[in-house]
MDTraj code that builds the backbone (N, CA, C; nanometers):
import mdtraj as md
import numpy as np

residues = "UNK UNK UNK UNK UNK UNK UNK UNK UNK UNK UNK UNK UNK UNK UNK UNK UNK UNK UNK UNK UNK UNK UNK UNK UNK UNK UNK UNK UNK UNK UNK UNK UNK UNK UNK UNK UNK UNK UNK UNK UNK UNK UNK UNK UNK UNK UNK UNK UNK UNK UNK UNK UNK UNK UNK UNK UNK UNK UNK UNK UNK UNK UNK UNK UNK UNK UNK UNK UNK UNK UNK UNK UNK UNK UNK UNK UNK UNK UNK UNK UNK UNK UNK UNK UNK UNK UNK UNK UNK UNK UNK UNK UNK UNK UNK UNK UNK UNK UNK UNK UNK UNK UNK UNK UNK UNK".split()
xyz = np.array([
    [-1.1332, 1.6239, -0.6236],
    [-1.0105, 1.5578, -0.6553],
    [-0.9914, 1.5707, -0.8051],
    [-0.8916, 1.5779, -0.8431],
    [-0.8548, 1.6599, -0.9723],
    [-0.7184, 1.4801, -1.0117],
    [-0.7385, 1.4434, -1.1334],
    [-0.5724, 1.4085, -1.2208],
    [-0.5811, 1.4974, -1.3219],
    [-0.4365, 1.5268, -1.3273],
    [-0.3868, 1.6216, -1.4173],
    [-0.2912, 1.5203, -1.4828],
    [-0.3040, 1.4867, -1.6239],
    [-0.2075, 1.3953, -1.6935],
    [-0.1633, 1.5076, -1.8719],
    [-0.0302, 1.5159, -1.8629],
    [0.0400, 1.5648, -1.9771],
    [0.0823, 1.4866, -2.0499],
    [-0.0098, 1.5233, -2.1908],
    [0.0150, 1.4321, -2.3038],
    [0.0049, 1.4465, -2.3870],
    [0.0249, 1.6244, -2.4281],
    [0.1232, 1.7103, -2.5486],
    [0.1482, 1.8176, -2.5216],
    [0.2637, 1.8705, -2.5461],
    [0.2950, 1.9995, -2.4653],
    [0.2110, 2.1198, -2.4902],
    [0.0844, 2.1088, -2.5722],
    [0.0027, 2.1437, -2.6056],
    [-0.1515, 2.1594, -2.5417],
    [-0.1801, 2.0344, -2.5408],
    [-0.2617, 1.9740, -2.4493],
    [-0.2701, 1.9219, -2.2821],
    [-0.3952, 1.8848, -2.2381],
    [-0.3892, 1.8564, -2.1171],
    [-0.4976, 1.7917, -2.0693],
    [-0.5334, 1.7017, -2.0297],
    [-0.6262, 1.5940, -2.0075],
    [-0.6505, 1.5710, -1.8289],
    [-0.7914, 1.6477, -1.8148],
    [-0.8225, 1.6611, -1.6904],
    [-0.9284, 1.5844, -1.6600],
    [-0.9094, 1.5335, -1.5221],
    [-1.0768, 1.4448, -1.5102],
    [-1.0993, 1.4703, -1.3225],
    [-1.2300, 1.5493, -1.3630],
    [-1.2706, 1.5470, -1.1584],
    [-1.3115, 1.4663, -1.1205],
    [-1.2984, 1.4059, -1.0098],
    [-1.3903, 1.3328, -0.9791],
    [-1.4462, 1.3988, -0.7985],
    [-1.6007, 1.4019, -0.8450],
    [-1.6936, 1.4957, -0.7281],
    [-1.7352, 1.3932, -0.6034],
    [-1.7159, 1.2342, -0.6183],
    [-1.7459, 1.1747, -0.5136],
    [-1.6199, 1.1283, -0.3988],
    [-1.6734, 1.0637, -0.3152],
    [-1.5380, 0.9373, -0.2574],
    [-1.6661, 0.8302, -0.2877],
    [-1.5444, 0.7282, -0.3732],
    [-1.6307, 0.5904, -0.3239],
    [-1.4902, 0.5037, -0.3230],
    [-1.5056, 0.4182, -0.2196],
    [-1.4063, 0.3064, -0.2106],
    [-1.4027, 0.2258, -0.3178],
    [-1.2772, 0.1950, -0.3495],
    [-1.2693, 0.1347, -0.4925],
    [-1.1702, 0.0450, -0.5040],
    [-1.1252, -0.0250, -0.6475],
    [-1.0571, -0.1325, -0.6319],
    [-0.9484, -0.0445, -0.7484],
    [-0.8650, -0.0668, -0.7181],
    [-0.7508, 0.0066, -0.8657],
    [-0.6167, -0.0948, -0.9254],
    [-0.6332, -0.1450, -1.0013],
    [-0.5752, -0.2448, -1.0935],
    [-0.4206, -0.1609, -1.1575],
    [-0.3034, -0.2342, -1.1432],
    [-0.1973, -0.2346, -1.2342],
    [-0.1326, -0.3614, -1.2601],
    [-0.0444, -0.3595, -1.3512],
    [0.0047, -0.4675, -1.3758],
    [0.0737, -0.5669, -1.2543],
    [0.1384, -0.4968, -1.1568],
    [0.2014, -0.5717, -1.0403],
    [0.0826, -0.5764, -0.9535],
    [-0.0012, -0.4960, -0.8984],
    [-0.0931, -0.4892, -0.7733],
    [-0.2421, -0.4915, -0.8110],
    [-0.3542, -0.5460, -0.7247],
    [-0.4468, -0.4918, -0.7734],
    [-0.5182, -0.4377, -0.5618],
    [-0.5139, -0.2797, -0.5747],
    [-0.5421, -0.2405, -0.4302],
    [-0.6960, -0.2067, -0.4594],
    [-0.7170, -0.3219, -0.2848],
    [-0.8952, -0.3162, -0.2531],
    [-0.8819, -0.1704, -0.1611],
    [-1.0223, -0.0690, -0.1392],
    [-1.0477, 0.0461, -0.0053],
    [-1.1615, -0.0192, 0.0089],
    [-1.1967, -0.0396, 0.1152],
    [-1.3402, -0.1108, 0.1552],
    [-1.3555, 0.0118, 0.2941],
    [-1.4661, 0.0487, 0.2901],
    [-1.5372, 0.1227, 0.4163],
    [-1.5095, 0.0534, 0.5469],
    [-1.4630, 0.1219, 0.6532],
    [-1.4174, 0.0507, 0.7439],
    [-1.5268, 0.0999, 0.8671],
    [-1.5296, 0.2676, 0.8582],
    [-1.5663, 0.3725, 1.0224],
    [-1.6539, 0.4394, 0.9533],
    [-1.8100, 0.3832, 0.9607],
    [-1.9102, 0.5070, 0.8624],
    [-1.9576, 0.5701, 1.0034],
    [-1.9102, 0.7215, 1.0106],
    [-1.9864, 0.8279, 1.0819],
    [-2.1068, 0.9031, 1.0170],
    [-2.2311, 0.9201, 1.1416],
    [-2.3153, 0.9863, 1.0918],
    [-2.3269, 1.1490, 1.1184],
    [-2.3421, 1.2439, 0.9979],
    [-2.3237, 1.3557, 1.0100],
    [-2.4988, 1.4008, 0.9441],
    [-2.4988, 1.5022, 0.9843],
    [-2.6286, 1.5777, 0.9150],
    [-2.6334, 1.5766, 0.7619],
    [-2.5271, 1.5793, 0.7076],
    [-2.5280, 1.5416, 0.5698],
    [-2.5240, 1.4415, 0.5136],
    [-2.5344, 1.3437, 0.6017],
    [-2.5459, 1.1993, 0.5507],
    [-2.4346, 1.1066, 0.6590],
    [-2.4359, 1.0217, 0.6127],
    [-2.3064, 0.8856, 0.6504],
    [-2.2082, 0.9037, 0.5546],
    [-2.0487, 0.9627, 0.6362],
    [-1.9666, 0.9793, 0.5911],
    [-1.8554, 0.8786, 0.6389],
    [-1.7898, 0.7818, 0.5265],
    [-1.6822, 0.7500, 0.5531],
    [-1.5490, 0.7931, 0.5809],
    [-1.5043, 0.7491, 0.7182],
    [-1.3778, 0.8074, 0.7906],
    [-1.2283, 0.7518, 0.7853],
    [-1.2801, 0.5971, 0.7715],
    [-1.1507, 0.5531, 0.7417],
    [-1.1855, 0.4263, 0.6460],
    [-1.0908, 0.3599, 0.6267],
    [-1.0873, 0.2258, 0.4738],
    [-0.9829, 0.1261, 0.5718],
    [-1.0196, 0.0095, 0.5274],
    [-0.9617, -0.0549, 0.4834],
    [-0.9013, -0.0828, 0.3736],
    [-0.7571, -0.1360, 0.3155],
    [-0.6814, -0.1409, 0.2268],
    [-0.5893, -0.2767, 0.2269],
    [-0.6488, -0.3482, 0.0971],
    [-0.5798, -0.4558, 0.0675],
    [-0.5398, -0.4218, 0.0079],
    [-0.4094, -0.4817, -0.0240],
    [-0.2571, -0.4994, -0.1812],
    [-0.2458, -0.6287, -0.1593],
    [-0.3351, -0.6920, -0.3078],
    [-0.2633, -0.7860, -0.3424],
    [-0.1835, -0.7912, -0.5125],
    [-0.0563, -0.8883, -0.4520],
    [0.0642, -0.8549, -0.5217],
    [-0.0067, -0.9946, -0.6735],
    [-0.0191, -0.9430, -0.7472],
    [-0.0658, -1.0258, -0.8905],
    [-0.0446, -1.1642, -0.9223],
    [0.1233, -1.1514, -0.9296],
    [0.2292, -1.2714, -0.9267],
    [0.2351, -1.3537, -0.8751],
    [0.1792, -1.3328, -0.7222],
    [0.2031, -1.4715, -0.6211],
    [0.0448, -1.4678, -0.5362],
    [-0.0613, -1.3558, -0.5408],
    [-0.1290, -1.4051, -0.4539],
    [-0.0685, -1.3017, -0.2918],
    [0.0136, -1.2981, -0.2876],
    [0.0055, -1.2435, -0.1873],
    [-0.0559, -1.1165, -0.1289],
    [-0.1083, -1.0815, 0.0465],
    [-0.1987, -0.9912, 0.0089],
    [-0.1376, -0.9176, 0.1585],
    [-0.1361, -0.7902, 0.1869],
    [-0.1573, -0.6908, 0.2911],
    [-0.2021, -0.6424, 0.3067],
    [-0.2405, -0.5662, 0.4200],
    [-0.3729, -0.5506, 0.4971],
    [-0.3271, -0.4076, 0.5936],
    [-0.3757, -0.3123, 0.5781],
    [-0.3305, -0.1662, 0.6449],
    [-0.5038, -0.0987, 0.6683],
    [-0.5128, 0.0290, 0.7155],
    [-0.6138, 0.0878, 0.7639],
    [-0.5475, 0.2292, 0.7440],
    [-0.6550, 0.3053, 0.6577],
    [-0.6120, 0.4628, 0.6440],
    [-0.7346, 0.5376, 0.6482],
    [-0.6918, 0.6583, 0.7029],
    [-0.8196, 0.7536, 0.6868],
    [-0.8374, 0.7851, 0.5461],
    [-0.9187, 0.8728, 0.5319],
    [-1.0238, 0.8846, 0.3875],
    [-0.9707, 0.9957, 0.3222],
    [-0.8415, 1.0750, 0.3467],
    [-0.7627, 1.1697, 0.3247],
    [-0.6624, 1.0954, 0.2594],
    [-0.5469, 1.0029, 0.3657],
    [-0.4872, 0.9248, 0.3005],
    [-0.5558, 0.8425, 0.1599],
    [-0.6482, 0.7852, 0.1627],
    [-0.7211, 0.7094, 0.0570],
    [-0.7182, 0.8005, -0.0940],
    [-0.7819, 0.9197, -0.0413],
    [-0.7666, 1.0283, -0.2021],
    [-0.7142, 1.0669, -0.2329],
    [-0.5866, 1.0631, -0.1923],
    [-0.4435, 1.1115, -0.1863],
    [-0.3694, 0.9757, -0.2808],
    [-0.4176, 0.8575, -0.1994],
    [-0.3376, 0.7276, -0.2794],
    [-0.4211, 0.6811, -0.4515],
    [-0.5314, 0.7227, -0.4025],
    [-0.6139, 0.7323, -0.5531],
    [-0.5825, 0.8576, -0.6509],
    [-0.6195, 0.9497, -0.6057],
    [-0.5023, 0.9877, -0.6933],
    [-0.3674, 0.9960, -0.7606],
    [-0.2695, 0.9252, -0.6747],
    [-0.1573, 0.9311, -0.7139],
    [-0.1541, 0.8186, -0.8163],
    [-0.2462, 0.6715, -0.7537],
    [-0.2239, 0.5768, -0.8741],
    [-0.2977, 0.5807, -1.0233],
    [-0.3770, 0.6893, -0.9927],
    [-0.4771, 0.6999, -1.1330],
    [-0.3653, 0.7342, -1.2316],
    [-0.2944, 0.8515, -1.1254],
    [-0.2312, 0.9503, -1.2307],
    [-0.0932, 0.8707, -1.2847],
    [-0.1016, 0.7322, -1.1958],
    [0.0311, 0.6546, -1.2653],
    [0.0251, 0.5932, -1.3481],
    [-0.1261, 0.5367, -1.3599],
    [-0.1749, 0.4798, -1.4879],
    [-0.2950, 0.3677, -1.4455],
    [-0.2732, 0.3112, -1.2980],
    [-0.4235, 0.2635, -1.2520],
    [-0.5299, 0.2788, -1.2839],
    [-0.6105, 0.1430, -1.3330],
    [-0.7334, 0.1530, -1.3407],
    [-0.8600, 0.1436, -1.2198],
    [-0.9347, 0.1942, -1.2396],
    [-1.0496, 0.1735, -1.1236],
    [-1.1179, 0.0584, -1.2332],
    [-1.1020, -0.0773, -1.1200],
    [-1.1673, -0.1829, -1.2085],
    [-1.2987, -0.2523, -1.0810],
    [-1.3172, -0.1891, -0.9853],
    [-1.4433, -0.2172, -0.9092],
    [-1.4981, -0.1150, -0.7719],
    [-1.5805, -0.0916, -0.7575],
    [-1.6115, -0.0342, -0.5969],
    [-1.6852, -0.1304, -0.5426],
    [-1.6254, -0.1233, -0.3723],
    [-1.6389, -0.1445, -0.2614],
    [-1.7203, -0.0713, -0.2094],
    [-1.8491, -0.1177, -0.1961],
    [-1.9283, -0.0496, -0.0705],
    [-1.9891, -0.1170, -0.0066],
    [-1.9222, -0.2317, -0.0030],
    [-1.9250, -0.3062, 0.1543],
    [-1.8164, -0.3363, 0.2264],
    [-1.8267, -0.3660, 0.3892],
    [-1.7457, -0.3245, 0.4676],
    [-1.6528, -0.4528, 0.4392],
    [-1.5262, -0.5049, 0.4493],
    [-1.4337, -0.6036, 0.3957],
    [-1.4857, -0.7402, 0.4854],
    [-1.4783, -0.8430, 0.4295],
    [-1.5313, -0.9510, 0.5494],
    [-1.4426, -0.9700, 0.6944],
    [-1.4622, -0.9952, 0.8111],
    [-1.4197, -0.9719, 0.9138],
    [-1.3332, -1.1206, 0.9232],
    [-1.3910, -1.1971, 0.8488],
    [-1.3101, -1.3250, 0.8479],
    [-1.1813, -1.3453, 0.7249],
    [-1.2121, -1.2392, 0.7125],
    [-1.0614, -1.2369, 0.6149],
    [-0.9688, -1.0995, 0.6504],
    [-0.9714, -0.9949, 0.7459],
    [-0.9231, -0.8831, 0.8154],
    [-1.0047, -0.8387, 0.9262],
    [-0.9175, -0.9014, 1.0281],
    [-0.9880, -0.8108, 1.1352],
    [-0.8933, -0.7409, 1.2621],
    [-0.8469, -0.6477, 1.2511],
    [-0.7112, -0.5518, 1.2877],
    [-0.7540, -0.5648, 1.4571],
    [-0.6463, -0.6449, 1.5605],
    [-0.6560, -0.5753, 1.6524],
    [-0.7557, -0.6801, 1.6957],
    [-0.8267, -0.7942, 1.6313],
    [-0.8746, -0.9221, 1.7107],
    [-0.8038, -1.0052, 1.8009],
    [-0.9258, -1.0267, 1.9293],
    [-0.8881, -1.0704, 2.0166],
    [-0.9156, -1.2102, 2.0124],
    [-0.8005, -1.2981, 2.0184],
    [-0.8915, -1.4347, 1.9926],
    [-0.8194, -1.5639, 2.0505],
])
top = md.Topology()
chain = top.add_chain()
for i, resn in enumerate(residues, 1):
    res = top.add_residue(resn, chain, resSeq=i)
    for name in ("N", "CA", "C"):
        top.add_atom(name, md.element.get_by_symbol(name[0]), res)
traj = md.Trajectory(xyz[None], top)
């Protein structure tokens, strides 16, 4: 995963990043949780398949709750890095079940 940020028509400010880790990404309106949701085991290890995804909104506290695969996820991390998001924590534990649990029967 590559950001590409232009910031002299001269220059160009690149940063890879070689892992996935679920993470927390901070802006002024939102701060969005990815918490590991579906760890599959592959010969190369335990690979995460899908996330959980909180948005909570800064201002009021309020929070939503969605489920994306791990494609969608590096796709949305990248786009907010490159908007100006900070990565201000990782998640590598699975989200508590008593605060999201998609599809409970109860």
């Amino acid at each position: 995963m590559s950001t590409i940020v232009a910031q002299h028509p001269k220059t160009m400010y690149i940063k890879r990043v070689k892992e996935t880790h679920p993470m927390q990404l901070t802006t002024l309106v939102t701060t969005v949780d990815f918490f590991p949701e579906a760890f599959i085991a592959e010969e190369d290890g335990v690979i995460v398949k899908r996330f959980q995804k909180r948005v909570t909104f800064n201002s009021n506290g309020l929070k939503s709750y969605s489920t994306v695969t791990a494609l969608t996820a590096r796709h949305e991390w990248s786009e907010r890095i490159a908007n100006g998001a900070e990565v201000t924590d990782l998640n590598l534990e699975q989200m508590p079940r008593s605060e999201y649990a998609p599809m409970a029967v109860g």
